[in-house]
C-alpha positions as CSV (number, residue, x, y, z in Angstrom):
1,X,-55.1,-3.4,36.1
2,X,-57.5,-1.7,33.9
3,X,-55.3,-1.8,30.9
4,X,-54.7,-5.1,31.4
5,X,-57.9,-6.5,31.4
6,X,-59.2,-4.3,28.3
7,X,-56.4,-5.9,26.5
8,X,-58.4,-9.1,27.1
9,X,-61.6,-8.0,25.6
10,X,-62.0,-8.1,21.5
11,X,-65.3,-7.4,19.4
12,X,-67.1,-9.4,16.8
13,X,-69.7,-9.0,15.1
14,X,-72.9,-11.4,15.4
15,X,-72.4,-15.0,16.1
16,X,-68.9,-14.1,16.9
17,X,-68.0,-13.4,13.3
18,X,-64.9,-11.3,12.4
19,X,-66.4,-10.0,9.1
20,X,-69.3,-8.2,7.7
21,X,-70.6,-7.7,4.3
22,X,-73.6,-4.8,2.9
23,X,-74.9,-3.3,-0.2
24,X,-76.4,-0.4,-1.3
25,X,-78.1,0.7,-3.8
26,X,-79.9,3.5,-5.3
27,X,-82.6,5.5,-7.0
28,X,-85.0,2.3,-7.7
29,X,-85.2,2.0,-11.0
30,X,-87.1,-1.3,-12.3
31,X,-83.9,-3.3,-12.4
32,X,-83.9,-3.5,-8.8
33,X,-86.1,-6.5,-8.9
34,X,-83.6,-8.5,-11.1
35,X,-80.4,-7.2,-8.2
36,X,-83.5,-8.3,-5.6
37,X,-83.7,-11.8,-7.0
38,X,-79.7,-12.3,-7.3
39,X,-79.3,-11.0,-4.0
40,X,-81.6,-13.4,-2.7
41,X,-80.5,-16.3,-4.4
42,X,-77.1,-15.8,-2.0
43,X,-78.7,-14.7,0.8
44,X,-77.4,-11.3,0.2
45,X,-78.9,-8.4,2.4
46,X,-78.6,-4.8,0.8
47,X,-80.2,-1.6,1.7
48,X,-82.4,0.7,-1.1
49,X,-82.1,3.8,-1.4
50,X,-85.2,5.2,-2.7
51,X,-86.3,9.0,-4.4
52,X,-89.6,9.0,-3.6
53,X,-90.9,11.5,-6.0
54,X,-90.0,9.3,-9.1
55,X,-91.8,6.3,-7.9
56,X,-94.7,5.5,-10.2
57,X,-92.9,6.9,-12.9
58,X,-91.6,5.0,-16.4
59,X,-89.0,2.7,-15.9
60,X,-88.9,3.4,-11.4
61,X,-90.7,0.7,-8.9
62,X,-94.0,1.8,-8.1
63,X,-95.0,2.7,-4.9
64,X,-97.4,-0.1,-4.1
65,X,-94.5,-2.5,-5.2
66,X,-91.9,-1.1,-2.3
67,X,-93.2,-3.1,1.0
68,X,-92.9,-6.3,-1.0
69,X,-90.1,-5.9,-3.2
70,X,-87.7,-5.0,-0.7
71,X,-88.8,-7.3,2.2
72,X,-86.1,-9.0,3.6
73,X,-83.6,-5.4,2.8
74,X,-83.8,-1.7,4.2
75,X,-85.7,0.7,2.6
76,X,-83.5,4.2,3.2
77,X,-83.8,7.7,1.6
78,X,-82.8,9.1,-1.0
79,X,-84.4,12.8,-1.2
80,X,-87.5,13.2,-2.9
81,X,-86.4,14.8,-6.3
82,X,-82.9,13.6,-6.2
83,X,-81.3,17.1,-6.3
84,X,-78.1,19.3,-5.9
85,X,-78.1,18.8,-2.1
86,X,-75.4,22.1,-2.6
87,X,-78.2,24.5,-4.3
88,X,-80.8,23.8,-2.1
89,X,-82.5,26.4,0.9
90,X,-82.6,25.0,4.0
91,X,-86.3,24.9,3.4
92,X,-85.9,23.0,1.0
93,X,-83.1,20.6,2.0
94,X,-85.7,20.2,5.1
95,X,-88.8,18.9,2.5
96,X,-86.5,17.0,0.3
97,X,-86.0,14.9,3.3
98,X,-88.5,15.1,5.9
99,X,-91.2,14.3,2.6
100,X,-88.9,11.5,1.6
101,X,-88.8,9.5,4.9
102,X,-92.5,10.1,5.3
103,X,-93.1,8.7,1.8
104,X,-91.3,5.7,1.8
105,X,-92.2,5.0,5.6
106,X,-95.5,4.9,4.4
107,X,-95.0,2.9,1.2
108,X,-92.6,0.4,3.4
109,X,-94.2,0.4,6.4
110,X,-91.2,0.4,8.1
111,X,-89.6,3.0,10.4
112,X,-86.5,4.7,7.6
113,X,-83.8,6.1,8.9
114,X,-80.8,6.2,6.3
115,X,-79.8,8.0,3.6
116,X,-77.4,8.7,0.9
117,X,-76.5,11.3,-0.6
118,X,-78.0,12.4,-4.4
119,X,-74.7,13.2,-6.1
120,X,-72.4,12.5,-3.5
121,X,-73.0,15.9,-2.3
122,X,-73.0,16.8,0.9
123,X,-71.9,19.6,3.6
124,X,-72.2,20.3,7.7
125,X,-75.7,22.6,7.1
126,X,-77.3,18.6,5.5
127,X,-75.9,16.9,7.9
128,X,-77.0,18.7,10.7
129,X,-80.6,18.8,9.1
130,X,-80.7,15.3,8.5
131,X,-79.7,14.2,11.7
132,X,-82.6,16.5,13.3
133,X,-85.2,14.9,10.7
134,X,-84.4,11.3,12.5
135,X,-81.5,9.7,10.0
136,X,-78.7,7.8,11.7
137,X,-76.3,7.5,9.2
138,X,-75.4,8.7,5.3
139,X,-73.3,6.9,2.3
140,X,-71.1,9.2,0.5
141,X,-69.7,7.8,-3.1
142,X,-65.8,8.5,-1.6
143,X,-64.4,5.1,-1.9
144,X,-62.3,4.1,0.5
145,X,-60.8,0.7,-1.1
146,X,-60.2,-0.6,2.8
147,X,-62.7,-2.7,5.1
148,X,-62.4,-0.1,8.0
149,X,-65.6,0.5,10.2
150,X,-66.7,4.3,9.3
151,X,-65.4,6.8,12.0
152,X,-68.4,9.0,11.2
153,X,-71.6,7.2,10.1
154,X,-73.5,10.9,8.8
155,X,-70.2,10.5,6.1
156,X,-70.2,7.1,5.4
157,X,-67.6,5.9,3.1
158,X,-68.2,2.9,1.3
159,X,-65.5,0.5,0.6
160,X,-66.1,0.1,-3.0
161,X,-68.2,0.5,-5.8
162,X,-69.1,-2.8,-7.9
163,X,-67.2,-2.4,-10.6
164,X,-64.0,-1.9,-8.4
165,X,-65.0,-5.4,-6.4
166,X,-62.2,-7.2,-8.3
167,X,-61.2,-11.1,-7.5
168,X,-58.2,-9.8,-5.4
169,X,-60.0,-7.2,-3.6
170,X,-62.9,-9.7,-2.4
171,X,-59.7,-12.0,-1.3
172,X,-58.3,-9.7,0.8
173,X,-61.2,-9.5,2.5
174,X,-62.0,-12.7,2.8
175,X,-58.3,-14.1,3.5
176,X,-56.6,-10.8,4.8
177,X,-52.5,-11.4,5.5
178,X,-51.9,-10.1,8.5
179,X,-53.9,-9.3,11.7
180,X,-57.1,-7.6,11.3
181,X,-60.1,-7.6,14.1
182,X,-63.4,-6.7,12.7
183,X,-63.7,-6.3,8.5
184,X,-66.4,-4.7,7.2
185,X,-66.8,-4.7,2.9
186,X,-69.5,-1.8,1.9
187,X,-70.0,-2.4,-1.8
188,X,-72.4,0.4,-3.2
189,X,-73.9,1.4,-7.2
190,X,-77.3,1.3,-8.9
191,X,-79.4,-1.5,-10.6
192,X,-79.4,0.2,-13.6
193,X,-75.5,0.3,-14.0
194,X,-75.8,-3.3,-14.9
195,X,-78.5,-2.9,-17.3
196,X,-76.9,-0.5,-19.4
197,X,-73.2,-2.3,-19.2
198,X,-75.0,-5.8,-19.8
199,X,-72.8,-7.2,-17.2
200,X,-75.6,-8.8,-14.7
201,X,-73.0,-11.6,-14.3
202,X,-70.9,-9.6,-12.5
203,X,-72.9,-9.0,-9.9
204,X,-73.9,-12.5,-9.4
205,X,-70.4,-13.5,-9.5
206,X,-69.7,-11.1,-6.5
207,X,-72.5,-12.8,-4.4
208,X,-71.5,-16.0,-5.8
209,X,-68.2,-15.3,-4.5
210,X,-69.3,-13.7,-1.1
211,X,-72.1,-16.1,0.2
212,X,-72.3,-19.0,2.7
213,X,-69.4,-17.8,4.6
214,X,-69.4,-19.0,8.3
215,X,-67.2,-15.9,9.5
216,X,-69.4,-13.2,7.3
217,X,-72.3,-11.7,9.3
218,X,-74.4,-10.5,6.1
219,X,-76.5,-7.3,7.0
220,X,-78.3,-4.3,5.9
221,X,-76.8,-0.5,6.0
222,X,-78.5,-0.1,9.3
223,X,-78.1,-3.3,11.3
224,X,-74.2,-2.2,10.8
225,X,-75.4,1.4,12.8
226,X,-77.0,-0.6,15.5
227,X,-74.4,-2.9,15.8
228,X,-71.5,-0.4,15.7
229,X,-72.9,2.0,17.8
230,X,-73.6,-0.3,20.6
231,X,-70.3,-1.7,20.5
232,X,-68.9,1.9,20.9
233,X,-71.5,3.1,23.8
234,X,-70.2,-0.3,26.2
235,X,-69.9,1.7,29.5
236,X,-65.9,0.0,31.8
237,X,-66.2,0.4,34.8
238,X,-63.4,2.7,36.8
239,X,-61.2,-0.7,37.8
240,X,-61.6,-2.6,34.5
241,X,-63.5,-5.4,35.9
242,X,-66.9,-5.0,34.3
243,X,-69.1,-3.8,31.3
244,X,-72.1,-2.8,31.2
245,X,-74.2,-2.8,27.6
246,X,-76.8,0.3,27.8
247,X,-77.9,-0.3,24.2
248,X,-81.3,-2.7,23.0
249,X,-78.6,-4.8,20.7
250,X,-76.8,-7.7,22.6
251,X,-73.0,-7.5,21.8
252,X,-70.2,-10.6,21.0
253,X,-67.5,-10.6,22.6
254,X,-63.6,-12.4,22.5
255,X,-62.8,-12.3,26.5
256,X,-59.9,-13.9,27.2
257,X,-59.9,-16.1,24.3
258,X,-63.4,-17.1,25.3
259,X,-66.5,-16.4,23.4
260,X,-69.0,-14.1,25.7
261,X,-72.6,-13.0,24.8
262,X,-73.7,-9.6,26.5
263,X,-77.3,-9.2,26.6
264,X,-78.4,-6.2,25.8
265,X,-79.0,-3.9,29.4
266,X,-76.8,-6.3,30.7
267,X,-73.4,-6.0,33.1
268,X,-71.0,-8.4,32.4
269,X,-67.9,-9.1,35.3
270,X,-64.7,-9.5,33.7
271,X,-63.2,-11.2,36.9
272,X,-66.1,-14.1,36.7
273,X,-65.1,-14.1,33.0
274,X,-61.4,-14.6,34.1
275,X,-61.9,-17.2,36.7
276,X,-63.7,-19.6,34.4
277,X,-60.9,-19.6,31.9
C-alpha cells in the first residue's frame, strides 16, 4: 500500500510550477547595477556574490551601495580577498569567510548564507569549514548543461554559464520532449563579462526570453535551498497514508492529479486526499 500511494504524490515548486529559473553572479564590480536594472526590467531574481574586501575600491560597488542595490536579490559570499581557496591555512580559509559573511551581513543587513567558490576551487577541508561558519549551500563553475536539482548543495553545479544559454538550450528548458517533473535552469557569470565582450544584449535577450512564464517560479540561489530541502525532509508515515512537513517553508504538491498545499508544520492525510478525488 505504501508504494502505491507515494506513486500518487509529485512535487512542484511554488504555485505548483514545474520549473525554476536563478542567477548568479559574482565579484561586484560596478556593472552589476546595469545586470541589476535588466534583471529587474523582467522580473529576474539573481543572487550576488560579493568579495567584501574590494568593496569601496575603483571600479567594485561600494559598501554603502549593497543594501540598496541588491534589494529585491540575495546577497551571498564570496570570500573576502577572493583567493586560492587551495593555498589557504585553515586559519585562514576560517577569516576569509567568517570576515566575509560578517561584512556583507552588515552592509546588507540581511542574514548571508551562500557562497561560491573564488576560482572554482574547492575541497572537503572548505567545505567542512563553511558549513560550520553557517553557509547552506556553494556554486562551483562545473557546468552541468542539464536542469537537474543539485544532489549536493555545498557542490553546487550550475547548469550553465551565460554565454552557453543558447536559443536551443533555453527551449529545452522551457518545452522539454519527453517527461520531466521538476526543472531547474542555474545560469551563472560576472557583470563584468558583458562589459568587456560588449554583448549587454545578450543578457537582456536571455531574460527577455525567460520572463513572464506562468510555469517558471523565478528565485534567488537560496529560496531554491529552502525550497529543496524541505521538499526532501517531508517525514511518510509507516503505512503511506500521511505526510508530515517539519520545515518553516509550505510545500506544493501533485496528489492524485490534485493540486495540495502543505502548510508548513503541517500533516497532511493521503486517504482524505484520496476520498475527495
Amino acid at each position: 500500500m505504501t508504494e502505491g500511494k507515494t506513486r500518487q504524490i509529485k512535487f512542484l515548486f511554488p504555485e505548483w510550477r514545474d520549473k525554476a529559473l536563478t542567477f548568479s553572479y559574482d565579484d561586484a564590480q560596478i556593472y552589476d547595477r546595469r545586470l541589476i536594472d535588466i534583471f529587474n526590467q523582467y522580473g529576474m531574481k539573481a543572487t550576488f556574490h560579493l568579495n567584501s574586501g574590494t568593496l569601496d575600491q575603483e571600479g567594485f560597488i561600494p559598501s554603502g551601495e549593497v543594501q540598496d542595490l541588491y534589494a529585491g536579490h540575495e546577497v551571498a559570499c564570496h570570500a573576502v580577498t577572493h583567493p586560492y581557496f587551495n593555498q589557504l591555512s585553515m586559519a585562514q580559509t576560517v577569516a576569509e569567510l567568517y570576515e566575509d559573511r560578517a561584512a556583507l551581513e552588515q552592509y546588507s543587513g540581511r542574514i548571508v548564507r551562500g557562497l561560491s567558490y573564488p576560482f572554482g576551487e574547492y575541497n572537503d577541508r572548505l567545505i567542512a569549514a563553511a558549513k560550520n561558519l553557517g553557509i547552506v549551500y556553494s556554486r562551483t563553475v562545473e557546468d552541468t548543461m542539464n536542469f537537474a536539482l543539485p544532489s549536493d548543495f555545498m557542490r553546487w553545479h550550475p547548469s550553465c554559464h551565460h554565454d552557453k544559454a543558447t536559443d536551443a538550450f533555453m527551449d529545452d528548458f522551457l518545452h522539454p520532449q519527453g517527461f520531466r517533473n521538476l526543472s531547474l535552469l542555474y545560469i551563472w557569470g560576472h557583470s563584468f563579462e558583458f562589459e568587456r565582450n560588449r554583448n549587454w544584449d545578450h543578457i537582456a535577450h536571455i531574460c527577455d526570453k525567460l520572463h513572464g512564464r506562468q510555469d517558471v517560479w523565478y528565485a534567488a540561489n537560496i529560496e531554491i535551498y529552502e525550497y529543496v530541502t524541505a521538499m526532501r525532509s517531508l517525514v511518510l508515515s509507516v503505512d503511506g497514508t500521511m505526510l508530515y512537513n517539519p520545515a518553516a517553508v509550505p510545500l506544493y504538491l501533485c496528489v492524485e492529479g490534485g493540486h495540495v498545499l502543505l502548510e508548513a508544520g503541517k500533516t497532511l492525510s493521503l486517504r482524505a486526499c484520496s476520498e475527495t478525488r
